[in-house]
Each structure stands twice: as structure tokens, then as C-alpha cells.
C-alpha positions in Angstrom: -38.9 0.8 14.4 -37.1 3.9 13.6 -36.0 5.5 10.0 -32.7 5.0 11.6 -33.1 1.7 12.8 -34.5 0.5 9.9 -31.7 1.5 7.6 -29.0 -0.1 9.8 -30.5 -3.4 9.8 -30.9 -2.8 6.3 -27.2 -2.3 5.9 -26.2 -5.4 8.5 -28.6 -7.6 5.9 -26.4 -6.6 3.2 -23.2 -7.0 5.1 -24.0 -10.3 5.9 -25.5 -11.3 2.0 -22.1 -9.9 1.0 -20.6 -12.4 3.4 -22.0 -14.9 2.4 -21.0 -14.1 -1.5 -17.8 -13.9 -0.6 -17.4 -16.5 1.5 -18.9 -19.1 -0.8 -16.7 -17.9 -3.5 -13.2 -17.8 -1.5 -13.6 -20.6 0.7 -11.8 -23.7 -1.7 -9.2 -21.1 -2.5 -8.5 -20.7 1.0 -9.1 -24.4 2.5 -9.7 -27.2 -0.4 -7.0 -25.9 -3.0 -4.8 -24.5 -0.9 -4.5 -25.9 3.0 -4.8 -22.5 5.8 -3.3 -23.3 9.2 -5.0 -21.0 11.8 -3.4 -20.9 15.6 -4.1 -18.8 18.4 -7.9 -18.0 18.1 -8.0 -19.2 21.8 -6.7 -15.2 22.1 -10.0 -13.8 20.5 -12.6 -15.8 21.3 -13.5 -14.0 24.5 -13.1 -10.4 23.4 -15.4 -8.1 23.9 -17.1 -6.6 20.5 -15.6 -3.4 20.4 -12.9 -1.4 20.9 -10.1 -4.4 19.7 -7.2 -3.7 16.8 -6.3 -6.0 14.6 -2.9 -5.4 13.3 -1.0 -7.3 10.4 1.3 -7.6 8.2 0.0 -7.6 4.5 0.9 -9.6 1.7 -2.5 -9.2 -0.6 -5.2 -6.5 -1.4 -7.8 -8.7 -0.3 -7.3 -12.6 0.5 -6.1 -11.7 3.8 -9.1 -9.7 4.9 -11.5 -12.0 3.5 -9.7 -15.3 5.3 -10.3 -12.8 8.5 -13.3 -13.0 8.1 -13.8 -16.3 8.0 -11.7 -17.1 10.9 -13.9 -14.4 13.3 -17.3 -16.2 11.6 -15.9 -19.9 12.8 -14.9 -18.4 16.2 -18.5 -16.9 16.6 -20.0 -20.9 15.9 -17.1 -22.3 18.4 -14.6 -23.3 16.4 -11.3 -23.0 17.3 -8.2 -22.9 14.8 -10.1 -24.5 12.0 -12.5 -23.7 9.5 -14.0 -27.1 9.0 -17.8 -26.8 7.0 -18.3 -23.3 6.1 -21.8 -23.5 7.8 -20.9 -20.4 10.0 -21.9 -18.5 6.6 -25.6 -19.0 7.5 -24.5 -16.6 10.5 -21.0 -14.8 10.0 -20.0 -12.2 12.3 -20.0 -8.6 10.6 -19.0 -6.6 13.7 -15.7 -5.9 11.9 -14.0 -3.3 9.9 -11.0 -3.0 8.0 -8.8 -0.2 7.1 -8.0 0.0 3.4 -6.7 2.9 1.0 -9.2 4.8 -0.8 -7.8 3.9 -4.3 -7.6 0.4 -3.8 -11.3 -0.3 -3.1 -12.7 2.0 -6.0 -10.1 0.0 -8.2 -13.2 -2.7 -9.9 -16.8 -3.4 -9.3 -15.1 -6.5 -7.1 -13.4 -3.9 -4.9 -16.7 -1.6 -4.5 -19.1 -4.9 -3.8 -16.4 -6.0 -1.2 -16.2 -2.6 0.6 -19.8 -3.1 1.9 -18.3 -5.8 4.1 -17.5 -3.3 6.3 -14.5 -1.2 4.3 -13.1 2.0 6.3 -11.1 3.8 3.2 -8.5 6.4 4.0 -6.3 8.0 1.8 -2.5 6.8 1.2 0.5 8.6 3.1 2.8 6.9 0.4 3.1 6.7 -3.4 3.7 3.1 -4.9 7.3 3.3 -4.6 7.6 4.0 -1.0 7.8 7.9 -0.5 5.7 9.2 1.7 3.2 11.6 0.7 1.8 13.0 4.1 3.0 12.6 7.8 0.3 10.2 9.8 -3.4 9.6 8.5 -6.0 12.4 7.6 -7.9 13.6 10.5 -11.0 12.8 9.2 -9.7 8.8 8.3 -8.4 9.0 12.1 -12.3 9.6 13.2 -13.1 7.4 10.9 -11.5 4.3 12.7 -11.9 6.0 16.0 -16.1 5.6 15.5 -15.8 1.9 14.1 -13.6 1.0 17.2 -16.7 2.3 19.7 -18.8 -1.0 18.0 -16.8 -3.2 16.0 -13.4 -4.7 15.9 -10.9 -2.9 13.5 -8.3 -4.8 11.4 -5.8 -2.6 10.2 -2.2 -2.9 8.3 0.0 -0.8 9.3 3.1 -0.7 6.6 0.2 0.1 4.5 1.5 -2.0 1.6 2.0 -5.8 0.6 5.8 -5.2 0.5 7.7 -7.2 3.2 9.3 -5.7 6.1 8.0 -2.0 4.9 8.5 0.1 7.5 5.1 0.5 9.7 3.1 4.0 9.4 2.7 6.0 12.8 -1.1 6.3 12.2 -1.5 3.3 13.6 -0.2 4.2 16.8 -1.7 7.6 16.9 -5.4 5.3 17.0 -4.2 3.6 20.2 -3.0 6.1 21.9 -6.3 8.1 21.2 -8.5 5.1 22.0 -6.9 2.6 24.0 -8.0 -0.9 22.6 -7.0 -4.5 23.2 -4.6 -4.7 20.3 -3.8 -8.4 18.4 -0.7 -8.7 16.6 -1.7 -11.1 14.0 1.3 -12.6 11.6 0.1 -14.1 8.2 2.0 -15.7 5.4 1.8 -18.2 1.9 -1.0 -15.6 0.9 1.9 -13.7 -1.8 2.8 -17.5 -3.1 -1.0 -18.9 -3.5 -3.0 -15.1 -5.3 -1.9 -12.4 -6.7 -1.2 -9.1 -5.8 -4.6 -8.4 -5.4 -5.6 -11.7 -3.6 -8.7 -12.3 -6.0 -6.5 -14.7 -8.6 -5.2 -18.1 -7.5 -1.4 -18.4 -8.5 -0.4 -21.4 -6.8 -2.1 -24.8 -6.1 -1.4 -26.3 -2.8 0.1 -23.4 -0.4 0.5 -23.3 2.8 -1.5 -20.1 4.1 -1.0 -19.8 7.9 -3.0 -16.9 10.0 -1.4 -17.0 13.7 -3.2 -14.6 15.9 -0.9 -13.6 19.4 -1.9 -12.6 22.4 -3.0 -9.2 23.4 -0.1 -6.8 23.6 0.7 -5.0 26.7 1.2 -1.2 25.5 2.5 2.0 27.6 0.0 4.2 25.9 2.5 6.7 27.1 5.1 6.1 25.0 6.3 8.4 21.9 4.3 6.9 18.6 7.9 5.9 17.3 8.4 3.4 20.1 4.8 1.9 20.0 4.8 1.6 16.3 8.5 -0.3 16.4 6.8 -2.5 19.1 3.9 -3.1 16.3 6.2 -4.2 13.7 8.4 -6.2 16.1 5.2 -8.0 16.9 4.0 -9.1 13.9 7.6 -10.3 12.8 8.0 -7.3 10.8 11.0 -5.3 12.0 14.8 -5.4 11.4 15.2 -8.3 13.5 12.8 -10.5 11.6 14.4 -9.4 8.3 17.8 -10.1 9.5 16.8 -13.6 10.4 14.4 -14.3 7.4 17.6 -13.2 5.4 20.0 -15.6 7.5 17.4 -18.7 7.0 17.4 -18.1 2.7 21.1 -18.4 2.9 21.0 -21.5 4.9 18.8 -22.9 2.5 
């Protein structure tokens, strides 16, 4: 076997060990403590293994990327919608990246171990409060994605913070026009009730997490960023119209 060769199974070994860390040590937060509802992974079970966006909303540093990856581990073993026995750890599926800011993952030794799960860091367009920094991503965080998308799926956040209803980052739609994947709007929620900010301390005993994974979007890679990144939010729920109603339903209540 090549050098080469050699030091990429090296590196998928310790992908999957830190999978298995991980998983072992987040699984009763996410199903025994708290109860996670999972719907639609009939949508992803039969995509190829490259070349696929993942986009979400965000409401944690790192709870939501970790019950990803759970979810795409119990899809590999044939399980559909559930989690069930977390035997799938024996095996979990590593062919995945996620886009997260730079800071963020250099923030503990937590943070760093949990990069090596497959961690594509970029550096913020925004400041804490909202103002943008930059327009659209660095070039060299754009090639950065670009390269995982030629052999992995990519999951990606595009408001680029926990905040609801944030308005969504152009970046995001810069990648697909540039690489033309299968992109899943994926909607999560109960992750901001059951951890913290960061999604590494339990807050809240007995959430309801739910993970809903749509269908493939149909996309006019053609379009003007603007419009495909207003179709983004719209999809996962995170645009005007969803505020407006989400608004509406807390004053019915």
C-alpha cells in the first residue's frame, strides 16, 4: 500500500474511533433522556456518496451535527426513521463533512477532538451580533467544501448561527451553483430547549428533538444567488413566511 494510502485509512480509523466516542457518549441525550423523532430518511437512503448538500437550520454548536450522524450511521445498517440499538456504531458511516466556523471548533479540546469527525472550518462572514464581516465565504473555504463534495456528503448551515430565522448566507448558494449537488433541506427543532448553546450540556429532560429530512430540491442552477438562497431558507422553514406563522401560532397559544 501506498504512503498515501496508508495515511488515509489511518485517518478513516480515527474518524470512525471518534464516532464511536461520540456516539456512545451522546446517544441517551439524544434517545433515552430525551425522545428524537426522525422522518423522511426514505429521501436519503439511496443517494449516491458524493456530491449531496445537506442544508439546515441550526439551533446548537454541535448536538445537531452529532444526531446527523447518527441518523446517516442507522440508514447505512437499514434503518429507517429510528435509531433503535446504537449497534450501527460498530460501523458508522464517516463519508460526511460539515461546515463549521473556524472559531467555534478551536473553542475546547471537545471542539478539536470533534473536528476529526470530519469538520470543514471556514471563517465567519458575521460578528456575534449579526453584522456581516465579509460578502460570501473565503475562496479558499469555497474549495474547501467544493473537494469534500467530490467524496463525501456535505452538511452545511447556512444562516451561519443558532439564532432563528437569521437571514441565510449567499455562500451557500454560490457552492451549488459551482457544483451542482442533490441538495436536502433538512428542518430540525427541540435541540435549543434540551442543550445548551453549544449542544454538549443537557438543559432539559424529556424534549422532543425532531430531525425531518425533505425531499431533494429542484434548483434552476441559473438563477441569481439571492433567489436560490430565499428558496433555501423557505425550505427549511426559515424565511419570513415561517416567522410570520411561527409568530401567529405563539399568540394563539
Amino acid at each position: 500500500m501506498s504512503s498515501i494510502g496508508q495515511r488515509l485509512r489511518h485517518f478513516n480509523l480515527v474518524r470512525k474511533l471518534v464516532y464511536v466516542v461520540v456516539g456512545l457518549v451522546s446517544y441517551p441525550g439524544l434517545a433515552i433522556i430525551n425522545k428524537l423523532r426522525i422522518s423522511g430518511t426514505e429521501n436519503i437512503k439511496d443517494l449516491p456518496r458524493h456530491n449531496v448538500l445537506f442544508v439546515s437550520n441550526h439551533q446548537t454548536y454541535f448536538a445537531d451535527v452529532i444526531a446527523f450522524l447518527h441518523i446517516f450511521s442507522s440508514v447505512k445498517w437499514g434503518k429507517l426513521n429510528r435509531l433503535g440499538v446504537p449497534y450501527y456504531l460498530i460501523n458508522p458511516f464517516t463519508r460526511v463533512n460539515y461546515v463549521a466556523a473556524e472559531e467555534t471548533m478551536k473553542g475546547s479540546w471537545i471542539s478539536r477532538l470533534f473536528a476529526l469527525a470530519g469538520a470543514l472550518t471556514v471563517k465567519r462572514t458575521w460578528r456575534p451580533e449579526g453584522t456581516e464581516v465579509r460578502k460570501g465565504l473565503d475562496p479558499s473555504d469555497t474549495r474547501k467544501v467544493t473537494r469534500a463534495l467530490e467524496k463525501n456528503w456535505v452538511i452545511t448551515f447556512p444562516q451561519g448561527t443558532t439564532k432563528p430565522f437569521a437571514p441565510g448566507r449567499k455562500g451557500t448558494a454560490l457552492i451549488i451553483k459551482q457544483n451542482k449537488p442533490i441538495v436536502i433541506p433538512v428542518v430540525i427543532n427541540g435541540f435549543w430547549r434540551a442543550f445548551n448553546k453549544k449542544g454538549l450540556k443537557l438543559m432539559k429532560k424529556g424534549s422532543i428533538l425532531s430531525v425531518t429530512f425533505k425531499p431533494p430540491m429542484t434548483i434552476d442552477y441559473d438563477l441569481p444567488s439571492e433567489t436560490i438562497t430565499a428558496q433555501l431558507m423557505d425550505a427549511i422553514e426559515q424565511s419570513k413566511a415561517y416567522m410570520m406563522k411561527s409568530s401567529v401560532d405563539r399568540q394563539e397559544v
